[in-house]
KEKE-3310 file (N, C-alpha, C; in steps of 0.2 Angstrom, whole numbers, plus 5000, padded with zeros to 4 digits):
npx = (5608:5622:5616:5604:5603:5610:5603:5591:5595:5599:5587:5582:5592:5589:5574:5577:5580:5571:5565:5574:5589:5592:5607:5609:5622:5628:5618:5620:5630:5630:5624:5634:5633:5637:5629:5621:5619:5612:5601:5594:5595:5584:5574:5569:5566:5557:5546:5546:5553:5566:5568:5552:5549:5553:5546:5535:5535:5538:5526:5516:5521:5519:5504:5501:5507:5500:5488:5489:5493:5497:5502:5508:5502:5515:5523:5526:5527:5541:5548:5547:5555:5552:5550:5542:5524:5514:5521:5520:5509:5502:5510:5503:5489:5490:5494:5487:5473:5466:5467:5481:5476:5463:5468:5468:5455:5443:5438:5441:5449:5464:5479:5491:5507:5517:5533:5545:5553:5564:5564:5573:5572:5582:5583:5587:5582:5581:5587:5600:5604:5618:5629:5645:5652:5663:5662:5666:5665:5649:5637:5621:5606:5590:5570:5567:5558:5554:5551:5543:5548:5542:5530:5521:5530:5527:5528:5523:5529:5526:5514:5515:5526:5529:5530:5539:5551:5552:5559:5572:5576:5584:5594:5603:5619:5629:5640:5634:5616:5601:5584:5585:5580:5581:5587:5588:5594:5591:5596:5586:5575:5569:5567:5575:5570:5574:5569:5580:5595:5611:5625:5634:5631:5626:5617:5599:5588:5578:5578:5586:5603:5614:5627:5635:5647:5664:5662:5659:5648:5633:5624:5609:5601:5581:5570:5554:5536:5533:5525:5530:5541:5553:5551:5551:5564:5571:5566:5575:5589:5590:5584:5591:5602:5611:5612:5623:5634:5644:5646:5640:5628:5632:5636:5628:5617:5607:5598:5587:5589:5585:5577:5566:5573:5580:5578:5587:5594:5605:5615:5625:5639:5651:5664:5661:5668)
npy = (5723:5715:5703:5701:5697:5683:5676:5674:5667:5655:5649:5648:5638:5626:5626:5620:5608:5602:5589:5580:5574:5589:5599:5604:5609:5614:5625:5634:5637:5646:5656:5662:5660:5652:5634:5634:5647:5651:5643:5647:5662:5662:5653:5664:5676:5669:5666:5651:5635:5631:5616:5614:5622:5615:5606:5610:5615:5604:5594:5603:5603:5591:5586:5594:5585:5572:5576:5583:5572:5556:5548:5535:5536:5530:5534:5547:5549:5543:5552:5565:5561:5551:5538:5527:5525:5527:5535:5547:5550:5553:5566:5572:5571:5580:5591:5594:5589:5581:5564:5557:5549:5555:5567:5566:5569:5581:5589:5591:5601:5609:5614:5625:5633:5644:5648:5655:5670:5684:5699:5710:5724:5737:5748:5757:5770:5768:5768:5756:5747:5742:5730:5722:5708:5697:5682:5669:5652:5645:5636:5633:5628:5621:5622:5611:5611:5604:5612:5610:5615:5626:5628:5641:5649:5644:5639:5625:5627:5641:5644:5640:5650:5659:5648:5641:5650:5652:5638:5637:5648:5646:5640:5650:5658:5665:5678:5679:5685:5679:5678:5667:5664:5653:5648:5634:5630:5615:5604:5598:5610:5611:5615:5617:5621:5633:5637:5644:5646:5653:5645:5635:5625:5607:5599:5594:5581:5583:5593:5602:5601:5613:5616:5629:5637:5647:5660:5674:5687:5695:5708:5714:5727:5726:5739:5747:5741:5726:5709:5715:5723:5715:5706:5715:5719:5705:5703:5715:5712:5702:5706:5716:5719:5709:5707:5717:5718:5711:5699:5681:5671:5661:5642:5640:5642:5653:5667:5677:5689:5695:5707:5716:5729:5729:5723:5711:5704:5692:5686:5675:5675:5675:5679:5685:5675)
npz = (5252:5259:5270:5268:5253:5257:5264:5258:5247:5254:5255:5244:5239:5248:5244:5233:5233:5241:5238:5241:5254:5264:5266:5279:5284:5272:5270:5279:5276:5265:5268:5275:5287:5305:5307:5318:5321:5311:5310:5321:5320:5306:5315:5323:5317:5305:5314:5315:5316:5307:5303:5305:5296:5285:5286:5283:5268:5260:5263:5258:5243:5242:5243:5230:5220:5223:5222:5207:5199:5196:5208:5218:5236:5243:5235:5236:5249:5248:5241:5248:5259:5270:5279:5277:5273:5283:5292:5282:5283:5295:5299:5287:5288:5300:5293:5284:5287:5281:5275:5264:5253:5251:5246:5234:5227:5219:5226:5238:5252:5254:5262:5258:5260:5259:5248:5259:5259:5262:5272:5278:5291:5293:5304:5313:5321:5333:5346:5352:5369:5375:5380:5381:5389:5394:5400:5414:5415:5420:5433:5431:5440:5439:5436:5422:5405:5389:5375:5362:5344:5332:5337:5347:5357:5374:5387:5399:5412:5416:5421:5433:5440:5450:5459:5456:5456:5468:5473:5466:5471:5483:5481:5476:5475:5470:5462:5454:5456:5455:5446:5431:5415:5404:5387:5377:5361:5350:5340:5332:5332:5342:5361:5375:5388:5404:5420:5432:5443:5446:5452:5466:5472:5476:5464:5468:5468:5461:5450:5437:5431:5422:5412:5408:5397:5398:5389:5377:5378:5372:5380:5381:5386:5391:5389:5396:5395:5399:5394:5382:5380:5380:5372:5362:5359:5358:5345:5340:5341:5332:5322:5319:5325:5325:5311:5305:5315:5314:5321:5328:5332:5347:5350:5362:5376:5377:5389:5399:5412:5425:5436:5449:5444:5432:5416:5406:5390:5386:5376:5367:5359:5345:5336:5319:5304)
capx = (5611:5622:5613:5599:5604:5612:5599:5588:5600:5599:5582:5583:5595:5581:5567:5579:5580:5565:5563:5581:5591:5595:5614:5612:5628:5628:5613:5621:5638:5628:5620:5638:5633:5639:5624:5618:5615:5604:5593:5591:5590:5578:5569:5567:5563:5551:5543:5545:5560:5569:5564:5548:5548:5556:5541:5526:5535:5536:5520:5513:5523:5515:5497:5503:5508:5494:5482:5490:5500:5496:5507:5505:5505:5521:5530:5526:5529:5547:5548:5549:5560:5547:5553:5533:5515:5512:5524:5517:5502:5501:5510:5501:5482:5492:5497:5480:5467:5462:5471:5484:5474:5457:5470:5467:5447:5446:5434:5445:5451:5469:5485:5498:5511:5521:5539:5548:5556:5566:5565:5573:5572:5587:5578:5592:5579:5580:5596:5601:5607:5619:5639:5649:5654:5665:5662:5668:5661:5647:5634:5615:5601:5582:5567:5567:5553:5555:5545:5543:5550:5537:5525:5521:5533:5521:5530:5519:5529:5524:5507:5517:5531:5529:5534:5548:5557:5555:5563:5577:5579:5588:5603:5604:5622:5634:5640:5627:5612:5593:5583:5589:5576:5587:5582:5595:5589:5592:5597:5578:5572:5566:5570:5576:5569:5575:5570:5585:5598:5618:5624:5641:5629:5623:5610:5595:5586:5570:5580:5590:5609:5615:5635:5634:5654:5666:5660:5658:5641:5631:5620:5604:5594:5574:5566:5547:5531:5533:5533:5531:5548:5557:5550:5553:5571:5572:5566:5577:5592:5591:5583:5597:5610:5614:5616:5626:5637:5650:5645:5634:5627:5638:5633:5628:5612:5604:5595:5585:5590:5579:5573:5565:5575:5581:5578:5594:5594:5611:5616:5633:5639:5658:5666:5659:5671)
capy = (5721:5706:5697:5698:5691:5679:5673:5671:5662:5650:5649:5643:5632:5623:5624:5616:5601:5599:5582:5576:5576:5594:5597:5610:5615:5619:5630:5639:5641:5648:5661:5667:5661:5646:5632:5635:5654:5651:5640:5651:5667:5658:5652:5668:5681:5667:5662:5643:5633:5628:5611:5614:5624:5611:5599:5611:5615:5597:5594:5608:5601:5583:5588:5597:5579:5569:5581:5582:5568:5550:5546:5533:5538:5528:5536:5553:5551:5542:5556:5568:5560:5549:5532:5523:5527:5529:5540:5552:5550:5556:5570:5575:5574:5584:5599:5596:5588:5576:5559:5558:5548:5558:5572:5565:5571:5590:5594:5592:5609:5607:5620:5630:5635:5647:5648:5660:5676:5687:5707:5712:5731:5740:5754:5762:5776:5769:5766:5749:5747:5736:5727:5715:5701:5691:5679:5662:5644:5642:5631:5636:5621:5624:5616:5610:5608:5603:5616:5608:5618:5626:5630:5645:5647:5645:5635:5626:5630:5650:5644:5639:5653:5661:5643:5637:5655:5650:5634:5640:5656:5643:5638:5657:5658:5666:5684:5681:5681:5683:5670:5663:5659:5649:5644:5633:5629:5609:5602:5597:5614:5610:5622:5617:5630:5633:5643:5642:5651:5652:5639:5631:5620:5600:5598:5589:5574:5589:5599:5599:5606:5614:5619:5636:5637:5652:5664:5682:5687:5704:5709:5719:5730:5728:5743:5747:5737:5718:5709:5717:5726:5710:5702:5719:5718:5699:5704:5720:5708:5696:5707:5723:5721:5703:5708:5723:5719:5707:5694:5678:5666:5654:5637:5640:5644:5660:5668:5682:5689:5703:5710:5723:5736:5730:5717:5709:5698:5687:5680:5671:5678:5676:5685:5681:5672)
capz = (5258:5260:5273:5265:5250:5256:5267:5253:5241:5258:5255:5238:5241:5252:5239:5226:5239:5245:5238:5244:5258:5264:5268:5282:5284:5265:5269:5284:5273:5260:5271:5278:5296:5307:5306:5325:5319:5305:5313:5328:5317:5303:5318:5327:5310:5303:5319:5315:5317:5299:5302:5302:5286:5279:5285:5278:5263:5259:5263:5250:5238:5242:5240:5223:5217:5226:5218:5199:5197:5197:5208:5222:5240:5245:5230:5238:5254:5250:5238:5252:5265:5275:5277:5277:5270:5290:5295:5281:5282:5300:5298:5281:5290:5305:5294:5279:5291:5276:5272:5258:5247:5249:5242:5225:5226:5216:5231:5247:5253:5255:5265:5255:5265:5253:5250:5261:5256:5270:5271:5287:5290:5299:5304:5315:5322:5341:5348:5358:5374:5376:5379:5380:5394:5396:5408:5414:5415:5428:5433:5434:5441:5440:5432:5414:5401:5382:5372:5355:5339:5328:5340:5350:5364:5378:5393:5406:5418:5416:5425:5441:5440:5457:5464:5455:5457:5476:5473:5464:5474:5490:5475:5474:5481:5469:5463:5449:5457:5453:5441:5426:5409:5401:5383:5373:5358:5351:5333:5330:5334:5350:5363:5383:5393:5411:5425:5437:5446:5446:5462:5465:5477:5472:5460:5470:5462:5457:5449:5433:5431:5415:5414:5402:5396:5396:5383:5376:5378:5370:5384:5377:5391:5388:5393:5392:5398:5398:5390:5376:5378:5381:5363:5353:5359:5356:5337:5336:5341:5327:5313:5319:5330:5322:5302:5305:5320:5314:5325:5324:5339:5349:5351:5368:5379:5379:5393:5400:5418:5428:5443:5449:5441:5427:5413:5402:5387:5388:5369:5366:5353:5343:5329:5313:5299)
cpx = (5613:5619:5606:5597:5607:5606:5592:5589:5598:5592:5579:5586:5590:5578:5571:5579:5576:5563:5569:5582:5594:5602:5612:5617:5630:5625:5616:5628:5634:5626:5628:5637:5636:5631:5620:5615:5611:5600:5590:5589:5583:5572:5565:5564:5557:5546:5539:5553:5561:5568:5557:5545:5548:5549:5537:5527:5533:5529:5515:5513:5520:5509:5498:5503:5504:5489:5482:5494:5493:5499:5504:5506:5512:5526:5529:5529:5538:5550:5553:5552:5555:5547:5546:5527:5513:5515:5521:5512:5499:5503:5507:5492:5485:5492:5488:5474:5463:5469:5475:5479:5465:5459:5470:5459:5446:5442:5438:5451:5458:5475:5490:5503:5519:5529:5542:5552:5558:5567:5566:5574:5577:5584:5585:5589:5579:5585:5593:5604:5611:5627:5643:5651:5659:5668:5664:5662:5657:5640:5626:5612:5593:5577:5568:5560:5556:5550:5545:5546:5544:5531:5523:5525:5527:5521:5525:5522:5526:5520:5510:5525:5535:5535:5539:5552:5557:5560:5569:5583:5583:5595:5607:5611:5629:5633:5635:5621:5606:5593:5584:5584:5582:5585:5589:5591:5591:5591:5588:5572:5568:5571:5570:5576:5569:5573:5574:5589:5604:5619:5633:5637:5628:5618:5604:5592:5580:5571:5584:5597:5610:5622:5634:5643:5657:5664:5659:5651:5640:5625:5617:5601:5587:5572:5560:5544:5532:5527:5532:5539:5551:5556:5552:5560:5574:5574:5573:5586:5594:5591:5590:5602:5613:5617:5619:5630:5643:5650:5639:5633:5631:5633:5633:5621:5612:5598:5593:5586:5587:5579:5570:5567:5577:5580:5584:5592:5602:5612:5624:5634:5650:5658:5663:5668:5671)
cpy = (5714:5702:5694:5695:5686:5672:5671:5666:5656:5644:5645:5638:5625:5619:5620:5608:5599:5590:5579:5578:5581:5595:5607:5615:5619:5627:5635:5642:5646:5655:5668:5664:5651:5642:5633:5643:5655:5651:5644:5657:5664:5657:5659:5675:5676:5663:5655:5641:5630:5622:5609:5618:5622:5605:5602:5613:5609:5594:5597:5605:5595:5583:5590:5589:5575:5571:5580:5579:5559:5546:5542:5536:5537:5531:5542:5554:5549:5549:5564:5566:5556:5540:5525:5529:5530:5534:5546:5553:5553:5563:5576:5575:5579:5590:5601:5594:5584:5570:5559:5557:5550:5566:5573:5569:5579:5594:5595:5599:5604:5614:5620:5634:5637:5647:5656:5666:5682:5692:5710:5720:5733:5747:5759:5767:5775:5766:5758:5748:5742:5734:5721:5713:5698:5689:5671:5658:5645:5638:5632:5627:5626:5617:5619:5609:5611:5608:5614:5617:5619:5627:5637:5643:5649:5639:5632:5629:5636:5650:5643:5644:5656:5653:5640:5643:5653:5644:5636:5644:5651:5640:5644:5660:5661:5673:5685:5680:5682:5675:5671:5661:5656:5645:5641:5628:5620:5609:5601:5606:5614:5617:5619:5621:5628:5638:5642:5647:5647:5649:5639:5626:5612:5602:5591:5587:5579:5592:5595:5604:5606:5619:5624:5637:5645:5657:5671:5680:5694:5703:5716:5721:5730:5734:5746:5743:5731:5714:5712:5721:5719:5707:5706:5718:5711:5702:5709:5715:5704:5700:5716:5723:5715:5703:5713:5722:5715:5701:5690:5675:5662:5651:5636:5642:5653:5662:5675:5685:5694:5702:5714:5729:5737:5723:5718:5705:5696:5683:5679:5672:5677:5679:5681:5679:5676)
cpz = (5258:5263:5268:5259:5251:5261:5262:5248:5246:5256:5249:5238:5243:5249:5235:5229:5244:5245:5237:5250:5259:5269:5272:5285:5280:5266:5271:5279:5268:5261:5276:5284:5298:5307:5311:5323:5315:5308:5316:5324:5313:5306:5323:5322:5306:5307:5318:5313:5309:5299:5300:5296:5284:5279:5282:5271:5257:5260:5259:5245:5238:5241:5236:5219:5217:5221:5211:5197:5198:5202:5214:5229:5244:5241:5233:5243:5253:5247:5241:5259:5269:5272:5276:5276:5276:5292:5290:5279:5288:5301:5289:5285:5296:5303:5288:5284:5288:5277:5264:5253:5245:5247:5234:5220:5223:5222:5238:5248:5256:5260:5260:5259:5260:5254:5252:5258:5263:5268:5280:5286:5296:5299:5309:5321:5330:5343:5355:5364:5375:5377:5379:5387:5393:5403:5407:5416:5421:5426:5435:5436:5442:5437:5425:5410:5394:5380:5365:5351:5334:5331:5343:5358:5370:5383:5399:5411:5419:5423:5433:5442:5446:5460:5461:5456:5463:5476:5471:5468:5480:5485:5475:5478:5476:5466:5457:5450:5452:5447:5434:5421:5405:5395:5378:5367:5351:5343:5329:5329:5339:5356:5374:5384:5400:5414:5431:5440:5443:5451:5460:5473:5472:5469:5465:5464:5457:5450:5442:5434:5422:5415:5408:5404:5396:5389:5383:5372:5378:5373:5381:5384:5388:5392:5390:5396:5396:5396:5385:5374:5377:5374:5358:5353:5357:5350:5335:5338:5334:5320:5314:5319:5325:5313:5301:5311:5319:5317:5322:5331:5340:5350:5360:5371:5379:5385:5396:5411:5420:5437:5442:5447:5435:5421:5407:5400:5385:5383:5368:5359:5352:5336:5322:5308:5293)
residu = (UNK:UNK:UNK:UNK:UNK:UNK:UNK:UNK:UNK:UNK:UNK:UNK:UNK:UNK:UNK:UNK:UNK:UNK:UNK:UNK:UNK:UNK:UNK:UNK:UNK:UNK:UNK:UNK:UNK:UNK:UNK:UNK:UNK:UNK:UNK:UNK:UNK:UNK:UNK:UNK:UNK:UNK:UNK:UNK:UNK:UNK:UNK:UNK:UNK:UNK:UNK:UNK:UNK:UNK:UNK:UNK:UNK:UNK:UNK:UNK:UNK:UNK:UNK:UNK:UNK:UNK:UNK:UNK:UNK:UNK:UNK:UNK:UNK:UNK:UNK:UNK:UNK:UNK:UNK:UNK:UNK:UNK:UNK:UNK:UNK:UNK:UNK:UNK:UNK:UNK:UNK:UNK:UNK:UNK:UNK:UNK:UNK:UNK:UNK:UNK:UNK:UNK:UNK:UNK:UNK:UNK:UNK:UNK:UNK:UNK:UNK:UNK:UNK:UNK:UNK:UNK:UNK:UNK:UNK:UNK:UNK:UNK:UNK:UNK:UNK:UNK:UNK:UNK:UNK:UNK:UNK:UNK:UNK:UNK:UNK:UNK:UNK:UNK:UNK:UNK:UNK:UNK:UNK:UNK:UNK:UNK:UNK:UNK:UNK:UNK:UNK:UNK:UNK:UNK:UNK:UNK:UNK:UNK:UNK:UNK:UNK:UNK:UNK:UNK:UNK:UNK:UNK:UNK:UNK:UNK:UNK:UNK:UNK:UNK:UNK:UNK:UNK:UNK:UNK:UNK:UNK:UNK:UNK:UNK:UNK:UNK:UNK:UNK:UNK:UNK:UNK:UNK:UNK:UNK:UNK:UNK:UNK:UNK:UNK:UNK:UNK:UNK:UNK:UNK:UNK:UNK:UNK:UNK:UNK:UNK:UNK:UNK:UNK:UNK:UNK:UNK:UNK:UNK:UNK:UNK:UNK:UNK:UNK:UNK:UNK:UNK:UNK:UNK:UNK:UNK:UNK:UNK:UNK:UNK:UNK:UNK:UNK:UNK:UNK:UNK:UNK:UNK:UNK:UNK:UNK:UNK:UNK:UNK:UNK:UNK:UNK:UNK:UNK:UNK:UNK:UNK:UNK:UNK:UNK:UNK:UNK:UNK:UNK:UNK:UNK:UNK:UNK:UNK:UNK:UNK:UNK:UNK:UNK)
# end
């Protein structure tokens, strides 16, 4: 399968440049997709965002050198992209949990974080539910929280859910209503997640606004027990509908919309190149 060679080749690419500066537009061209599509696929098929690959692979490979090399710690960390001893020093006990230079010792247990290899499966056996949108320019407000890149998605807000959809639910004034997750996902792999509504009201001081642009949007139904339905449709999105459909992500917010009767996942989507 094309993608899947090509998204491998991406991959190498990568590893051949671990220890230089990686040209991710290269990567994304290389792969066939726009660079916002990558990442977001990569990140959503290898459940860690591309940056952070990039930081544990290099890291592997640091311990490797540190361990069988002579080298000094400064020449490693410049080695791999880390502009001071201290900056990688901290992220090198963050991902080993020892210091560089007690990496040299043959007893200190150390982390391997192997080089990636992608096998998506188009299984075809359960059909998708799903269509096309297009909708114009509007304006959602809600609350905002940063959710690091490379973590487990796992929002505080969740814990207070009940009371921000109350909030929300008083902006709740246009023909789209109902609440809004709203995840858009940032150059770093970081990930702004909203719980909001659609308005054509003012943004209070509490609250954040986020203008979501004209676009063609491929709207998935999840149906099933939650969330587990909602995540397997995420995955079959990405590893299905996305390498077979012509299409790639638009550089734009993606969002989850529901109620009581039905739940929709809402990805911006334009024609592939």
């Amino acid at each position: 399968m094309d993608v899947l060679e090509n998204m491998n080749t991406a991959v190498s690419y990568i590893e051949n440049h671990l220890d230089e500066e990686i040209n991710y537009k290269e990567v994304a061209k290389i792969a066939c997709f726009s660079e916002h599509h990558f990442k977001r696929m990569f990140s959503f098929i290898a459940g860690i965002s591309l940056t952070g690959y990039v930081r544990r692979r290099r890291l592997t490979l640091a311990a490797f050198d540190l361990k069988e090399s002579n080298m000094r710690v400064i020449d490693v960390a410049v080695k791999y992209g880390y502009n001071s001893a201290d900056s990688f020093s901290r992220a090198f006990q963050a991902l080993h949990e020892v210091t560089p230079s007690s990496a040299k010792n043959a007893d200190v247990p150390l982390k391997a974080y192997p080089r990636m290899t992608f096998h998506i499966a188009i299984k075809g056996d359960v059909e998708m539910n799903y269509k096309f949108v297009e909708k114009e320019a509007f304006t959602v407000v809600g609350k905002k929280e940063t959710v690091p890149g490379g973590s487990e998605f796992n929002p505080k807000m969740w814990e207070r859910l009940e009371a921000i959809e109350e909030i929300v639910k008083a902006y709740d004034n246009t023909y789209f209503p109902g609440t809004l997750h709203v995840s858009l996902t940032k150059e770093n792999g970081d990930v702004d997640y909203y719980i909001a509504t659609a308005t054509t009201k003012e943004c209070p001081e509490e609250l954040e606004k986020l203008e979501i642009p004209s676009l063609t949007w491929a709207v998935f139904k999840a149906t099933g027990e939650m969330p587990d339905a909602l995540l397997t449709t995420w995955e079959r999105v990405y590893t299905e509908w996305f390498p077979t459909s012509g299409y790639e992500l638009a550089e734009a917010p993606e969002f989850v919309r529901g109620d009581d009767t039905k739940t929709e996942i809402w990805v911006p989507v334009k024609k592939k190149k």
